[in-house]
C-alpha positions as CSV (number, residue, x, y, z in Angstrom):
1,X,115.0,139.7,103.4
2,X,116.2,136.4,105.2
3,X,114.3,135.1,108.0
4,X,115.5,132.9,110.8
5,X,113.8,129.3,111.2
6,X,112.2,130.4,114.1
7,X,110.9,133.7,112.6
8,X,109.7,131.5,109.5
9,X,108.0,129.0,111.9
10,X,106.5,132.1,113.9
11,X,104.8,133.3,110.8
12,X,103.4,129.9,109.6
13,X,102.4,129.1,113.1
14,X,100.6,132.4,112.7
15,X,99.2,132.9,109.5
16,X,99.0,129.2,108.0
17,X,96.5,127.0,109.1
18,X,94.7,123.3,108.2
19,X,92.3,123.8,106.0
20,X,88.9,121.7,107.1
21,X,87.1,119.9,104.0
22,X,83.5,121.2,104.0
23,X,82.6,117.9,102.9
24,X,84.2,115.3,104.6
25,X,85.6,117.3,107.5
26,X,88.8,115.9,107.4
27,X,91.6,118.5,107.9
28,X,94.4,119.3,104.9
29,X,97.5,120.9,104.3
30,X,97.0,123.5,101.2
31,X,99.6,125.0,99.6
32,X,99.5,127.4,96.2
33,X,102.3,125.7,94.2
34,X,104.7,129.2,93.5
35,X,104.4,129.9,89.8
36,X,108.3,129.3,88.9
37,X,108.0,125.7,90.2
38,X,104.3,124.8,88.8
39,X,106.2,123.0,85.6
40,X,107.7,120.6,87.8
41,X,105.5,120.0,90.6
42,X,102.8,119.6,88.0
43,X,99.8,121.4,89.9
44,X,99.1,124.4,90.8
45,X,98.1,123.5,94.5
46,X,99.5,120.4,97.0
47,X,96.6,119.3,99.3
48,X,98.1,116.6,101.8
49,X,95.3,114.8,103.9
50,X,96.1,115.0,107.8
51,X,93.7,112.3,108.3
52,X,92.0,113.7,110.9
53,X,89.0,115.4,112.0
54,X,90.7,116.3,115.1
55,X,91.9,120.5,115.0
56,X,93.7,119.2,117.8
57,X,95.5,116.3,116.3
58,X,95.4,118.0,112.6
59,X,97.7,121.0,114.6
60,X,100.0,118.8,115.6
61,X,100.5,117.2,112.2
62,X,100.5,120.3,110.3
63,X,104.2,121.3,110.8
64,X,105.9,118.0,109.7
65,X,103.5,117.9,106.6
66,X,104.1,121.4,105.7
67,X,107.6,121.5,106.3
68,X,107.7,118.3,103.6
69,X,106.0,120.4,101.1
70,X,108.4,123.4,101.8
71,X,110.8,121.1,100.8
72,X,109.0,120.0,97.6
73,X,109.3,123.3,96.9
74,X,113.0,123.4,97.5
75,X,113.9,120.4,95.1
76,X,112.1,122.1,92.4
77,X,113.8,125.6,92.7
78,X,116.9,123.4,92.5
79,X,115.5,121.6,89.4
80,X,114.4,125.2,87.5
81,X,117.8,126.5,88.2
82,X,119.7,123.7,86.8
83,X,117.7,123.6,84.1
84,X,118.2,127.4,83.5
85,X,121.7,127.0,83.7
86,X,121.7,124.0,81.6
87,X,119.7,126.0,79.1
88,X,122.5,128.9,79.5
89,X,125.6,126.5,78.8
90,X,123.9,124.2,75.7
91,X,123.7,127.8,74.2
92,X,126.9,129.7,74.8
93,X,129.3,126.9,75.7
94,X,127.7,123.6,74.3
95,X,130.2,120.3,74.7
96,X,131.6,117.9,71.9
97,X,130.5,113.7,72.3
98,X,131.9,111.3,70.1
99,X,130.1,108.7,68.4
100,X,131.2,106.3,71.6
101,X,129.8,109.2,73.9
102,X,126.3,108.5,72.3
103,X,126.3,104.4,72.2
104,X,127.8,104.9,76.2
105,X,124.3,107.1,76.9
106,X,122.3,104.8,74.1
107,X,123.4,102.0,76.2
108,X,121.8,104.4,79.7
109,X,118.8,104.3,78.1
110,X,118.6,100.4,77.3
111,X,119.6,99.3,80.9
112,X,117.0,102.2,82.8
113,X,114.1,100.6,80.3
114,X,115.3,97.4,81.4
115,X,115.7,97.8,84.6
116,X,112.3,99.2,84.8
117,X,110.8,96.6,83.6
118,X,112.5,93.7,85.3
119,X,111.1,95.8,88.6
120,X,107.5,96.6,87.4
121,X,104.8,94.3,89.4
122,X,102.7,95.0,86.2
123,X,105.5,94.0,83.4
124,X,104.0,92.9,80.4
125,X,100.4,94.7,80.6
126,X,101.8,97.8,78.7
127,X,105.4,97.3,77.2
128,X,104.4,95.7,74.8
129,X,102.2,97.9,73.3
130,X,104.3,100.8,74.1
131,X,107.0,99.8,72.1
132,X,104.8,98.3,69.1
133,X,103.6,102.2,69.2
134,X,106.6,103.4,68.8
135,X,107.6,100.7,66.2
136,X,104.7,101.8,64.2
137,X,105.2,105.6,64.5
138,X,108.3,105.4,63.2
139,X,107.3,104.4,59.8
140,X,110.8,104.7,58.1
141,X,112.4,101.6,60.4
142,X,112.2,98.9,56.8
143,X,116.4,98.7,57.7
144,X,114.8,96.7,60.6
145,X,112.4,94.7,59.3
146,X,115.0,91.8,58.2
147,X,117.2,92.2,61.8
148,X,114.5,91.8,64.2
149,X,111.8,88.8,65.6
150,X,108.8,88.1,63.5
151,X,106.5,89.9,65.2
152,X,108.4,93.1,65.3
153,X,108.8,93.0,61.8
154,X,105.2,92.5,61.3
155,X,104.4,95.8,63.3
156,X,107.1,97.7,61.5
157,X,105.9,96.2,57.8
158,X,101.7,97.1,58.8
159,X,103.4,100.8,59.8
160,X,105.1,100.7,56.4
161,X,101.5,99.6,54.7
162,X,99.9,102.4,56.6
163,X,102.3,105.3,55.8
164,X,101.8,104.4,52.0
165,X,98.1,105.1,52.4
166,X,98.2,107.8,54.5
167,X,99.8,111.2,54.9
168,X,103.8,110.2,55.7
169,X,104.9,111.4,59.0
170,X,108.2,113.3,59.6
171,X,110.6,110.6,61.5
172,X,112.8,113.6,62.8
173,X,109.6,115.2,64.6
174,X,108.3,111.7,66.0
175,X,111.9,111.3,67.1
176,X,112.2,114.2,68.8
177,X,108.6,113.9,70.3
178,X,109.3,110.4,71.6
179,X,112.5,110.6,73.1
180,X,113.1,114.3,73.5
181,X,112.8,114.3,77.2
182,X,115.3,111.4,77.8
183,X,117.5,112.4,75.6
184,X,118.2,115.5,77.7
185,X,117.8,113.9,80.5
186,X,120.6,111.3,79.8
187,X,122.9,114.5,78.8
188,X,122.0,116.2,82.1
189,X,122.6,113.2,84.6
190,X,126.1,112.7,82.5
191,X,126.5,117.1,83.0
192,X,126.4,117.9,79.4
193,X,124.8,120.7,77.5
194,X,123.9,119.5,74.5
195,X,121.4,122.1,72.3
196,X,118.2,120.2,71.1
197,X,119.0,121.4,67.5
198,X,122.5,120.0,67.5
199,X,123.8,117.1,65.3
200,X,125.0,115.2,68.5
201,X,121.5,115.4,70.1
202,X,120.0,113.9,66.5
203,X,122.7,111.2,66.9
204,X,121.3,110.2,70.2
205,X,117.6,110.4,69.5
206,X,118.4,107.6,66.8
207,X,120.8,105.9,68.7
208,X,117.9,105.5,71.5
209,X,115.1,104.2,68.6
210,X,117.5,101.7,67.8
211,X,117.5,100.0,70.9
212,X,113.3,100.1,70.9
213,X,113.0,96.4,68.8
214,X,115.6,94.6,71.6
215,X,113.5,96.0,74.5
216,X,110.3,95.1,72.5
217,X,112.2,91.4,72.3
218,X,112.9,91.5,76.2
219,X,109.0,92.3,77.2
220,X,108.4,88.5,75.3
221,X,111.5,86.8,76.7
222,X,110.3,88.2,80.2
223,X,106.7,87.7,79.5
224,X,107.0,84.3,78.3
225,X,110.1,83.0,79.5
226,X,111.4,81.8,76.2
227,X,114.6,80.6,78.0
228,X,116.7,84.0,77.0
229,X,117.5,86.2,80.1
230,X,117.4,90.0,78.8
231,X,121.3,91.6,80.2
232,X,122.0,94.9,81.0
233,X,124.4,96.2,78.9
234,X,127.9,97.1,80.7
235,X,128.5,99.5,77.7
236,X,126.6,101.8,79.9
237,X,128.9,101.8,83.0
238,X,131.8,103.5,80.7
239,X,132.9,107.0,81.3
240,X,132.2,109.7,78.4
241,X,135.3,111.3,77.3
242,X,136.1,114.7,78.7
243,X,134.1,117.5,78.4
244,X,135.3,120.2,76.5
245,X,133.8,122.9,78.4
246,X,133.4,121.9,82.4
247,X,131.8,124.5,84.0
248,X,131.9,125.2,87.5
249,X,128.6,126.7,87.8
250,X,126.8,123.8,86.9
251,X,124.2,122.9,89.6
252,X,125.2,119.4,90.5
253,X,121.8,118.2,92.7
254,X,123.7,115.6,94.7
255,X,127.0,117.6,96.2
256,X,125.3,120.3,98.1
257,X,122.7,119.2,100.3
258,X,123.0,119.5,104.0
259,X,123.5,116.0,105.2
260,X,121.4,115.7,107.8
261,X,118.7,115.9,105.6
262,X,120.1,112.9,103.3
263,X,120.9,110.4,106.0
264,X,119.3,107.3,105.7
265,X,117.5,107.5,108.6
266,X,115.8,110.8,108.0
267,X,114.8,110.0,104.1
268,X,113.3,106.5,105.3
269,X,111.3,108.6,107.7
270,X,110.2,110.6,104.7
271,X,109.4,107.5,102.7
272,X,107.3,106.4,105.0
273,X,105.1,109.6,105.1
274,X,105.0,109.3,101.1
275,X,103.7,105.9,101.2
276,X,100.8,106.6,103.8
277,X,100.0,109.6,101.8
278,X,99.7,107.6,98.9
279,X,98.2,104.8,100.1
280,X,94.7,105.7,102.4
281,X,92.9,103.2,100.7
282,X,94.9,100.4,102.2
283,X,96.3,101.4,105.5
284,X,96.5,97.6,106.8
285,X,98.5,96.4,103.9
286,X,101.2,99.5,104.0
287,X,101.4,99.8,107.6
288,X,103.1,96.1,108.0
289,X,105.1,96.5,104.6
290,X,106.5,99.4,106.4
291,X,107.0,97.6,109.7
292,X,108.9,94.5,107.5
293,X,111.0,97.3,105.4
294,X,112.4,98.8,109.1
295,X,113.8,95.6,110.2
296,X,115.9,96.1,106.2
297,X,116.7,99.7,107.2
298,X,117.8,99.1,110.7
299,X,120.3,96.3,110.0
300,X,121.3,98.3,106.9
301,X,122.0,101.7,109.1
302,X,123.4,99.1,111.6
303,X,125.9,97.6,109.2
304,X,127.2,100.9,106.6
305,X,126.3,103.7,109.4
306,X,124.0,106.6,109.1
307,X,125.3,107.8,106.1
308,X,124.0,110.6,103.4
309,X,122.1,108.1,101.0
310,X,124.3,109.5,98.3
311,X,127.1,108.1,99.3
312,X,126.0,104.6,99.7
313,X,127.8,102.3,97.0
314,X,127.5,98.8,95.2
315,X,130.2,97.3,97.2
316,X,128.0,98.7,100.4
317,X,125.0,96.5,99.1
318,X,126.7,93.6,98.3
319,X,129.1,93.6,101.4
320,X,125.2,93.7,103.2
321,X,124.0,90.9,101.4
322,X,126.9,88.9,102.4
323,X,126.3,90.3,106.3
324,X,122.6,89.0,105.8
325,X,123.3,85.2,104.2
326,X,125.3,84.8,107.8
327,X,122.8,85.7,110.0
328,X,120.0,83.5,111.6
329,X,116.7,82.9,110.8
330,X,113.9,83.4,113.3
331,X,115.9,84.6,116.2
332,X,114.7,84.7,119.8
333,X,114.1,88.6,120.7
334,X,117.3,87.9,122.7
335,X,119.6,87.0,120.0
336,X,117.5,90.0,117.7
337,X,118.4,92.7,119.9
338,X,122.2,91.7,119.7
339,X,124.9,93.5,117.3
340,X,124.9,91.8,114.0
341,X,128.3,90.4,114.5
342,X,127.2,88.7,117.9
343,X,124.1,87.3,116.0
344,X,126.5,85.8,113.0
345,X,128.8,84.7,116.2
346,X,126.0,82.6,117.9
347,X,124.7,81.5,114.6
348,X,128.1,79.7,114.1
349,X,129.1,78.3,117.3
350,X,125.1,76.8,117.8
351,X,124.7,75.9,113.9
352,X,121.5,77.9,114.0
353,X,119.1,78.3,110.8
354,X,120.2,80.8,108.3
355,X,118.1,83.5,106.4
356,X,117.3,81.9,103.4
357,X,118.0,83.7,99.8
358,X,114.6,84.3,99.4
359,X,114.2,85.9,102.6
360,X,117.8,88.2,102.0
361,X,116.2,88.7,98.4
362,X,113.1,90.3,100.4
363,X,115.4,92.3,102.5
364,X,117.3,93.2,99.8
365,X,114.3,94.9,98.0
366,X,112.9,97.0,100.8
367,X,116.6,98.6,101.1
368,X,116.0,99.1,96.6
369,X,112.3,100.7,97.7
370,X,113.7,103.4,99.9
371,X,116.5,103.7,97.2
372,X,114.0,104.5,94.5
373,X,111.8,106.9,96.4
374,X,115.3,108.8,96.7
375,X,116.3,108.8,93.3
376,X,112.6,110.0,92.5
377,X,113.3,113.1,94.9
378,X,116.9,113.6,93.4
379,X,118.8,112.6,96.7
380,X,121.1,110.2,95.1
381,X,122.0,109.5,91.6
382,X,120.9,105.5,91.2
383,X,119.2,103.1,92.8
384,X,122.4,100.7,94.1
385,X,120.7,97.4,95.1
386,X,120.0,97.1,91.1
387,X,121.3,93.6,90.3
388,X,122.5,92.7,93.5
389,X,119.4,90.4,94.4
390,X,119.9,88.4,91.1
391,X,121.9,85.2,92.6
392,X,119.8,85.2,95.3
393,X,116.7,85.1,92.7
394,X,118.4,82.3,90.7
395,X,119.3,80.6,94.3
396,X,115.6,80.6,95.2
397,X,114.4,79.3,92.0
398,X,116.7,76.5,92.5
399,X,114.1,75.3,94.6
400,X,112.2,72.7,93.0
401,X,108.3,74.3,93.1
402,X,107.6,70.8,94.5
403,X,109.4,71.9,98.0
404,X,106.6,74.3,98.4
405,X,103.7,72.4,98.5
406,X,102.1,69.5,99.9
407,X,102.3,66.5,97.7
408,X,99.1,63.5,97.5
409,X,100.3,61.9,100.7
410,X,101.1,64.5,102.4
411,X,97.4,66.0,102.0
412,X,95.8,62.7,102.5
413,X,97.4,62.9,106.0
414,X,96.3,66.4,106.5
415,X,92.6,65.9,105.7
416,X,92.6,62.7,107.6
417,X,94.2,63.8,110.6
418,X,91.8,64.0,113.9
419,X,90.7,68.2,112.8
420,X,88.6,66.1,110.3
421,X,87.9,63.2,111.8
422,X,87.7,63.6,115.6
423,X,86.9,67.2,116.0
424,X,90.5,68.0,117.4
425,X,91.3,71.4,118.5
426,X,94.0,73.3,119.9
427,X,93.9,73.3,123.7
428,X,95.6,76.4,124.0
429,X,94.0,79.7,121.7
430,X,90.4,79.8,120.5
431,X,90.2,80.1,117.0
432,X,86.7,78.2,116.8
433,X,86.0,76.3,113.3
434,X,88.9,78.3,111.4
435,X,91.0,75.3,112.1
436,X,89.0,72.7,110.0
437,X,87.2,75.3,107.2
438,X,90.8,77.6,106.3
439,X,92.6,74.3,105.1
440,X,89.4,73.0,103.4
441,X,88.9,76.2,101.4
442,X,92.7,76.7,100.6
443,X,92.8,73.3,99.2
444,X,89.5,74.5,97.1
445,X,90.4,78.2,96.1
446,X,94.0,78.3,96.3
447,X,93.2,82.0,98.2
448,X,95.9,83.3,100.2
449,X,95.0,82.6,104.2
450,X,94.6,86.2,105.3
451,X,92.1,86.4,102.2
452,X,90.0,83.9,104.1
453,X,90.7,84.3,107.6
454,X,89.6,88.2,107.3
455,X,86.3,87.3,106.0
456,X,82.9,88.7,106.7
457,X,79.4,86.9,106.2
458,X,78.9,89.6,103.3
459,X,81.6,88.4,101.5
460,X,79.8,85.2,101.2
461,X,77.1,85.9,97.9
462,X,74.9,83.8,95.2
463,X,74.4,84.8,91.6
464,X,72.8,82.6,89.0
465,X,72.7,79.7,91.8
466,X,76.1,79.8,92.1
467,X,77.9,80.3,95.8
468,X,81.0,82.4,95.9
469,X,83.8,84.1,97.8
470,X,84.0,87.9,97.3
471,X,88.0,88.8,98.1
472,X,87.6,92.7,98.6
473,X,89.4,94.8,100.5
474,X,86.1,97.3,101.3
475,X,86.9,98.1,104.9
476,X,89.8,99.1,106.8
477,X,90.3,95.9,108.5
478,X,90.9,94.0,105.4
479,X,93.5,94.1,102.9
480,X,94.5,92.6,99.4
481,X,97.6,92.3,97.8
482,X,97.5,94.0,94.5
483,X,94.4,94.9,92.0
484,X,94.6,91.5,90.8
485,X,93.6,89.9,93.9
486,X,89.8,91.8,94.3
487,X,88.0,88.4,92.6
488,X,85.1,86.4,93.2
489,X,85.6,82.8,93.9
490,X,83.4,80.1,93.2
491,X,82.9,77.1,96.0
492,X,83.4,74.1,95.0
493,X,80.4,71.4,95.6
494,X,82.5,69.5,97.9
495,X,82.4,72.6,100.0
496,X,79.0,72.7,99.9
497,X,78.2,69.2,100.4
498,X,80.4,69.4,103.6
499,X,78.1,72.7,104.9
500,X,80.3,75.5,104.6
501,X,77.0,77.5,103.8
502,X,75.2,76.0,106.5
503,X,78.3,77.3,108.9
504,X,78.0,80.9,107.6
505,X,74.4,80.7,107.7
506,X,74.8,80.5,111.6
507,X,77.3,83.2,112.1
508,X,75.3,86.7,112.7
509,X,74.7,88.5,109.4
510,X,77.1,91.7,110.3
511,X,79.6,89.6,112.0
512,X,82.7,87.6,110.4
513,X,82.7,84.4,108.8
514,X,85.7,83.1,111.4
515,X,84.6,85.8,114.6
516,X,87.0,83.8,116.8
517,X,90.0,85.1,114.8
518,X,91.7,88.0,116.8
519,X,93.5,90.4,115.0
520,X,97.0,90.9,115.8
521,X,100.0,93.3,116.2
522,X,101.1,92.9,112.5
523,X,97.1,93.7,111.9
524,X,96.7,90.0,110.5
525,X,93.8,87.9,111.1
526,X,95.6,84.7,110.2
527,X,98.7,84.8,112.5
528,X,98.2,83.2,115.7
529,X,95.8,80.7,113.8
530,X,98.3,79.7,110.5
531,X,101.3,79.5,113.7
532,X,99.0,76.8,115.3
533,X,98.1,74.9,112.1
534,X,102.0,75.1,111.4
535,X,103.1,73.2,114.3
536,X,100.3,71.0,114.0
537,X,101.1,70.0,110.5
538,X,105.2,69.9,111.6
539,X,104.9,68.4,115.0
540,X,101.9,65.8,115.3
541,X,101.8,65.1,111.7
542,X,105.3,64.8,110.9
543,X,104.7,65.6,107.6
544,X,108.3,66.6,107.0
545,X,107.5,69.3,104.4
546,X,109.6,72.7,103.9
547,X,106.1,74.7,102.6
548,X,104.8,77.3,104.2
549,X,101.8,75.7,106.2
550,X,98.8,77.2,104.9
551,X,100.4,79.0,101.7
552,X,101.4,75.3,100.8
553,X,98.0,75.1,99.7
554,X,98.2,77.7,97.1
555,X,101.1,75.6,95.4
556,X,99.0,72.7,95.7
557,X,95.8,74.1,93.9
558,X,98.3,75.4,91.3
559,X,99.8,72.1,90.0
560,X,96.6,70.6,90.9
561,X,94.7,72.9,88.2
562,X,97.8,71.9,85.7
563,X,96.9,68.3,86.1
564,X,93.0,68.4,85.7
565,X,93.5,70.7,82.6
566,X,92.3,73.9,83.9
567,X,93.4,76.5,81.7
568,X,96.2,78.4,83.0
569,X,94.1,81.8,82.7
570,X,91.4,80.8,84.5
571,X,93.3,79.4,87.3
572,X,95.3,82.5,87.6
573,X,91.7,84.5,87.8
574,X,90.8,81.8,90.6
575,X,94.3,82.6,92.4
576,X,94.5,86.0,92.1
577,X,97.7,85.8,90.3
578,X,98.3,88.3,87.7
579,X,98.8,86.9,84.5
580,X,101.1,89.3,82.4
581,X,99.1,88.9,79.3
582,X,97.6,92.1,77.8
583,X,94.5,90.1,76.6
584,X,93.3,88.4,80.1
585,X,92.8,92.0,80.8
586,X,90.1,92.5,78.2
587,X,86.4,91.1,78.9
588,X,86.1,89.1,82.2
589,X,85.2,85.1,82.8
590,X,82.0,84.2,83.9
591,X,80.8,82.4,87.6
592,X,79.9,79.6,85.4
593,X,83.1,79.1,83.6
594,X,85.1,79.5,86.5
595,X,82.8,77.6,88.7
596,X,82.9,74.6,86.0
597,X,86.6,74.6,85.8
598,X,87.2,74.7,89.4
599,X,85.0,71.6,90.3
600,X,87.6,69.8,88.4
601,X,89.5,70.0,91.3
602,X,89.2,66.7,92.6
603,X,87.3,65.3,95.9
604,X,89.3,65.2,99.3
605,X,88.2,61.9,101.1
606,X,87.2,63.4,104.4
């Protein structure tokens, strides 16, 4: 019997409430995951952490989070019944593709792949691997052995070696075990039934393996820039010929949903909830990404209008990034709160700074975030933004890398300017002896500034005689970039010689190493104090350099290490960078190594 919203709010009001952990006391959402939908949800319970031990607070959370889940629930009745009726039509009225249809959904699969990989943060650590494996279990591929790179060739020729030894495997069944899944799935998102058994879904499955030896080839040219950029193949954007048997009943996900709940407004509101649920480890970090990604989202509602996210198109995207190229970079909060239009308007009449490529590129990618959480949850068909941020990529690696750091005279005038040498300190803002020691150990670690300015006297340790820098994000006050950046960092002797140990020694034991250092709204410790340095550096030194003012430092250690022959791994470590490799992420390097390379870095003459 149907229930009103009220009379369904009544009875959760009544009957549903947070469930208190008996161990930590923190108060949950639990719901049993309805039989029918377990398959897709992929558990048999949702537990949703209301972060708080508050019955209070945790009541007045409960009804958002458990109205989210209710529509979990929803999205995956939507799924099981388009898959049941999926099922129904591949069986009693299953549609005719051509040999083009298959290359058009062949080609789907190349550019998603692709695409996937040209957006992975971790691109490289597994690819490669993956589609070696797949190389290798399909023991059959000799036809590729002459058409494809060395290496490839070698993987398929040791699967050939190993087939003749062992017991041969069926190519059909790895086939369909590999590439099943998307092979459906690219029939479904095109709305054909296509029966798993059939001849044209064979044809697919081996129209998708062929494509595995060109990705495997992209991973390298991505990994190790070889000077070939991977393209997306425009094969992909063609339109399969007719279907044969169009079926009205067909679920079709994206036509029926009320709009209000797709507008872009409401699912970035959603987003947002996803991300803090999946992120309670590092609350600092997520909370400003989410601040930066609203200034995207507003300017984007601003500009195409509240729209369902559905409807949002490429020429909406690229229209935006034209919108954002014209407006002006670090406006007054008077010229901010204006219309876009006024702010373009003033930025031409006054000749004002514009947003930079790098920084639209930035914007860009927060709109492509919220775009992928709602292609996850089946709002929208594609993510849009794809490709539209690749001029501005090219634009911003126009800049020479030289623009972003500080060059030899430059940091001569830096370390000899009167912070060094006369005890000079801002007269305005207390930020104690952050102002000499962040430069000095920037110059020395190449560590991001927040990395150091959030700091504790713990983080400072010894081992084996050597002193070192312990970047961890272990408290909720400090944050770290990716997994990459948790490190230990030696200290150079030049920091040592100059007391940097002596200065932590005097700081109390619980406290932080820079306890002046206030943090701020954006929740950094490094703000107010990297702002002062800035205009230090810009105004009284004149030094006339576009870098960032501390992050030049980070360039600077960089080419510095390339000079004094520090090998490119162990730098990265140093940095925190993330190399790409697969091997750097086997065995680990050693204080001693790294502290040996690093004092390579030479002397400042303070």
């Amino acid at each position: 019997m149907y229930k009103s919203g009220t009379e369904r709010w009544y009875r959760m009001s009544v009957m549903a409430q947070p469930y208190k952990h008996p161990k930590t006391g923190v108060y949950q959402v639990r719901r049993a995951v309805p039989k029918a939908l377990r398959e897709i949800i992929g558990k048999h319970e949702i537990k949703r952490s209301l972060g708080t031990k508050s019955l209070a607070e945790a009541r007045k959370l409960y009804p958002t989070i458990y109205a989210g889940i209710d529509a979990e629930f929803e999205k995956a009745r939507l799924v099981v019944q388009q898959r049941q009726q999926y099922e129904e039509k591949a069986l009693t009225q299953p549609d005719n593709l051509n040999l083009r249809d298959i290359k058009i959904l062949a080609a789907r699969y190349y550019n998603q792949e692709l695409k996937r990989m040209m957006d992975s943060p971790t691109l490289g650590t597994h690819d490669m691997l993956k589609y070696d494996m797949m190389i290798v279990r399909l023991n059959a591929w000799q036809v590729y052995a002459n058409a494809v790179p060395d290496e490839v060739a070698t993987a398929v020729n040791l699967a050939n070696d190993l087939s003749a030894s062992e017991v041969p495997l069926d190519v059909n069944a790895e086939l369909y075990e590999l590439f099943a899944d998307d092979a459906e799935n690219l029939f479904r998102e095109a709305n054909r039934a296509v029966p798993r058994d059939s001849e044209q879904f064979k044809r697919l499955l081996q129209a998708i393996a062929e494509v595995i030896p060109k990705l495997r080839q992209d991973v390298i040219d991505l990994v190790r820039l070889t000077g070939t950029e991977p393209q997306l193949q425009p094969m992909a954007n063609a339109e399969l010929s007719q279907s044969n048997t169009e079926s009205p009943n067909v679920v079709r996900l994206y036509s029926d949903k009320k709009k209000t709940e797709d507008e872009i407004s409401s699912v970035f509101e959603r987003y947002k909830v996803s991300m803090r649920l999946h992120s309670t480890k590092n609350e600092r970090t997520v909370d400003k990404t989410l601040r930066d990604y609203s200034i995207a989202i507003k300017r984007f509602i601003e500009f195409t209008g509240d729209k369902s996210i559905a409807e949002v198109t490429k020429r909406d995207i690229n229209e935006f990034r034209a919108i954002l190229l014209q407006l002006p970079s670090r406006p007054t909060r008077d010229v901010a709160g204006r219309p876009l239009n006024e702010q373009i308007d003033l930025a031409q009449r006054k000749g004002l700074t514009l947003l930079s490529p790098k920084t639209v590129r930035k914007q860009l990618m927060a709109v492509s975030s919220l775009f992928e959480y709602a292609v996850e949850n089946e709002l929208c068909a594609s993510n849009p933004v794809h490709g539209a941020t690749k001029r501005l990529t090219l634009a911003d690696e126009r800049n020479d890398g030289s623009q972003k750091q500080y060059n030899a005279e430059q940091l001569k005038r830096i370390f000899s300017s009167g912070i060094f040498t006369d005890n000079h300190r801002p007269k305005t803002g207390v930020y104690g002896e952050a102002v000499y020691w962040l430069p000095l150990l920037a110059y020395y670690t190449g560590a991001r500034v927040e990395e150091l300015a959030q700091l504790y006297v713990r983080d400072i340790k010894q081992e084996n005689d050597i002193a070192y820098i312990h970047i961890i994000a272990d408290s909720s006050d400090k944050s770290v970039k990716n997994k990459s950046s948790v490190r230990r960092v030696p200290l150079h002797v030049h920091l040592l010689e100059l007391g940097f140990l002596d200065y932590v020694a005097q700081q109390p034991s619980d406290g932080r190493v820079f306890p002046k250092l206030k943090q701020g709204g954006d929740g950094r410790f490094s703000g107010r104090v990297s702002k002062w340095l800035g205009e230090y550096f810009r105004e009284e030194l004149k030094l006339g350099s576009n870098a960032k003012p501390m992050h030049g430092f980070r360039h600077s250690f960089k080419t510095i290490a390339r000079d004094v022959g520090i090998p490119k791994e162990i730098s990265d470590r140093i940095t925190g960078h993330s190399s790409g490799d697969v091997a750097d992420t086997y065995g680990e390097y050693s204080l001693e190594l790294m502290s040996r390379e690093l004092n390579k870095i030479p002397k400042l003459a303070l």
